[in-house]
C-alpha positions as CSV (number, residue, x, y, z in Angstrom):
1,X,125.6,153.1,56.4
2,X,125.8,153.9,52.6
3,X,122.9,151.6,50.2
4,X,125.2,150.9,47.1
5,X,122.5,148.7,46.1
6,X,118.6,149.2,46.3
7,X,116.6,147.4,43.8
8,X,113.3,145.6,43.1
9,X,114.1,142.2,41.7
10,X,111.8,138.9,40.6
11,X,114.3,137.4,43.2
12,X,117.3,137.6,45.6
13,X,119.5,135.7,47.9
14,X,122.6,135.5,50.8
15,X,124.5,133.1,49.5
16,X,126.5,131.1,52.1
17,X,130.0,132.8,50.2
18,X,128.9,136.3,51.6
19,X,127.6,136.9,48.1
20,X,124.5,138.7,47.0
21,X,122.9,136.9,43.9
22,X,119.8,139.5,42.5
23,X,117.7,138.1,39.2
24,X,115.6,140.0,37.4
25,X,115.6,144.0,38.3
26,X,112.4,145.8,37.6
27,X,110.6,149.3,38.1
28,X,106.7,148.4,36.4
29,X,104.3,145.6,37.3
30,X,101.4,145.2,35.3
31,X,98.3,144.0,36.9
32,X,95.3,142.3,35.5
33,X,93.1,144.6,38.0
34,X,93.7,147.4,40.8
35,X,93.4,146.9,43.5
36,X,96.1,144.2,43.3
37,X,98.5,142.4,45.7
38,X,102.0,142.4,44.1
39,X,104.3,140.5,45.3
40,X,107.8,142.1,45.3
41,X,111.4,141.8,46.7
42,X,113.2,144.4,47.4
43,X,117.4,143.6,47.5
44,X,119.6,146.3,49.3
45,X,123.4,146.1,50.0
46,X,124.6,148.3,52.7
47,X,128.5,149.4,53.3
48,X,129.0,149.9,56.8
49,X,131.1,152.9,58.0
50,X,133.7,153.3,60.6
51,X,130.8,155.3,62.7
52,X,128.4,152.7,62.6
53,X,130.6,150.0,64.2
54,X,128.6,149.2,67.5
55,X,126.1,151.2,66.9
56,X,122.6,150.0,66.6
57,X,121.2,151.1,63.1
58,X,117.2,151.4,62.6
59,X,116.6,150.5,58.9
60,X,113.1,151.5,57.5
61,X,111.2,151.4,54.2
62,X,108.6,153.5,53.7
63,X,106.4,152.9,50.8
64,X,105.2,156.7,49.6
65,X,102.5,157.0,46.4
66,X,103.2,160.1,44.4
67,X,102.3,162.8,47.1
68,X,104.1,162.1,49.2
69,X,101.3,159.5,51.0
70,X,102.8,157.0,53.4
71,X,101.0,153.7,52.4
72,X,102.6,151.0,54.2
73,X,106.6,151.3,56.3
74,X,108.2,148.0,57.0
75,X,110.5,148.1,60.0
76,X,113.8,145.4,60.4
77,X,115.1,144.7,63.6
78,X,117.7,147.5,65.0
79,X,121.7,145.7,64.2
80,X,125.0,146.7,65.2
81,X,128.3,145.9,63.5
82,X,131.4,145.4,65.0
83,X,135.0,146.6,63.5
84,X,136.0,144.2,61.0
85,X,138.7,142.1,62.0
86,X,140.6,142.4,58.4
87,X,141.8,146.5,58.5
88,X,140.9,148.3,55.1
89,X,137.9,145.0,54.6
90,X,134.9,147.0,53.7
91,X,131.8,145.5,55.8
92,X,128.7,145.0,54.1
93,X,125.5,144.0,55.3
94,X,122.6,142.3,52.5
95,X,119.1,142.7,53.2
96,X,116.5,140.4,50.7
97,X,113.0,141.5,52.3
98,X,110.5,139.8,50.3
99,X,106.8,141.4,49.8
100,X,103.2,141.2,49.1
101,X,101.9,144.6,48.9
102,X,98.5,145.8,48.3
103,X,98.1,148.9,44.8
104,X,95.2,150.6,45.5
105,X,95.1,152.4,42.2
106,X,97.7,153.3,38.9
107,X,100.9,155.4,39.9
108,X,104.7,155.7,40.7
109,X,105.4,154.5,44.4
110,X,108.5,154.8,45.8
111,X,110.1,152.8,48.2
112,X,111.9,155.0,50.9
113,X,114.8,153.3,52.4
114,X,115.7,155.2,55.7
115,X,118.5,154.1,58.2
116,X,118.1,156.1,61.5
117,X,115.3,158.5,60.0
118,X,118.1,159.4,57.2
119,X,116.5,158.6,53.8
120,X,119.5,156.5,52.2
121,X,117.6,155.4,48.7
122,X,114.9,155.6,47.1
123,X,113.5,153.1,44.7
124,X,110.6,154.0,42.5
125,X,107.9,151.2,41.4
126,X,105.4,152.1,38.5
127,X,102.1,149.9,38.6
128,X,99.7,150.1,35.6
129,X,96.8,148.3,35.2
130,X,97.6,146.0,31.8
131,X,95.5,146.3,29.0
132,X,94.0,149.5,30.4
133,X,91.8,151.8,27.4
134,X,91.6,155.4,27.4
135,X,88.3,156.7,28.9
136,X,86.8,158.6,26.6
C-alpha cells in the first residue's frame, strides 16, 4: 500500500461516488491553553498494490512528539483487498479517522502512519499555545 494522500484537514468525507472530498488542510493549531484537547481529522488515500490483494494489511498511526516519544497509536481494523475486477483500475482505499487528542505541552508532533510496521507517511502537526509572551 502506497499513502498518496496523508493530511490533517478541518474535515473529510467518502462520498457515495468513491470520491474523497478533504476541506481545509492544516499543520498548526493554536490553543487558548496547554494542556488542550484538539480535535483533528486526519484524511489518508491509499493505492493498493498487486501484492496486497488478499492480504490482510495492519494500518497504524502513531502520534510521536519531537523525540521520538510515542504519545498515543490508533490502530484500524486489519482489511484485505481483492483483485480489481476492471484490469489496469488502480484500487484505492480512503480512510477519514476523526480525533480528539490530548497536547500536553508546545511542539511539532508527527503523525506516523504505518501499514504492517512499514512507516508509509508522516504528517507533522505544530501546536502553540496562542497569544503565548516570551518569558523573560
Amino acid at each position: 500500500m502506497i499513502a498518496t494522500i496523508a493530511v490533517l484537514a478541518e474535515r473529510a468525507q467518502v462520498r457515495t461516488d468513491g470520491k474523497l472530498d478533504v476541506v481545509g488542510v492544516y499543520n498548526c493549531r493554536y490553543a487558548a491553553e496547554l494542556p488542550a484537547k484538539l480535535d483533528v481529522t486526519l484524511a489518508l488515500r491509499f493505492d493498493i498494490e498487486p501484492l496486497d490483494y488478499g492480504v490482510h494489511q495492519h494500518i497504524v498511526v502513531h502520534i510521536m512528539d519531537e523525540d521520538g516519544g510515542e504519545l498515543v497509536n490508533l490502530r484500524a481494523s486489519p482489511i484485505a483487498f481483492e483483485s480489481p475486477h476492471a484490469p489496469g483500475l488502480p484500487v484505492a482505499y480512503d480512510l477519514v479517522i476523526p480525533l480528539s487528542i490530548g497536547f500536553p505541552d508546545n511542539g511539532t508532533w508527527t503523525f506516523d502512519v504505518r501499514v504492517n510496521e512499514r512507516s508509509v507517511a508522516r504528517v507533522p502537526l505544530r501546536v502553540e499555545r496562542s497569544g503565548a509572551s516570551a518569558v523573560t
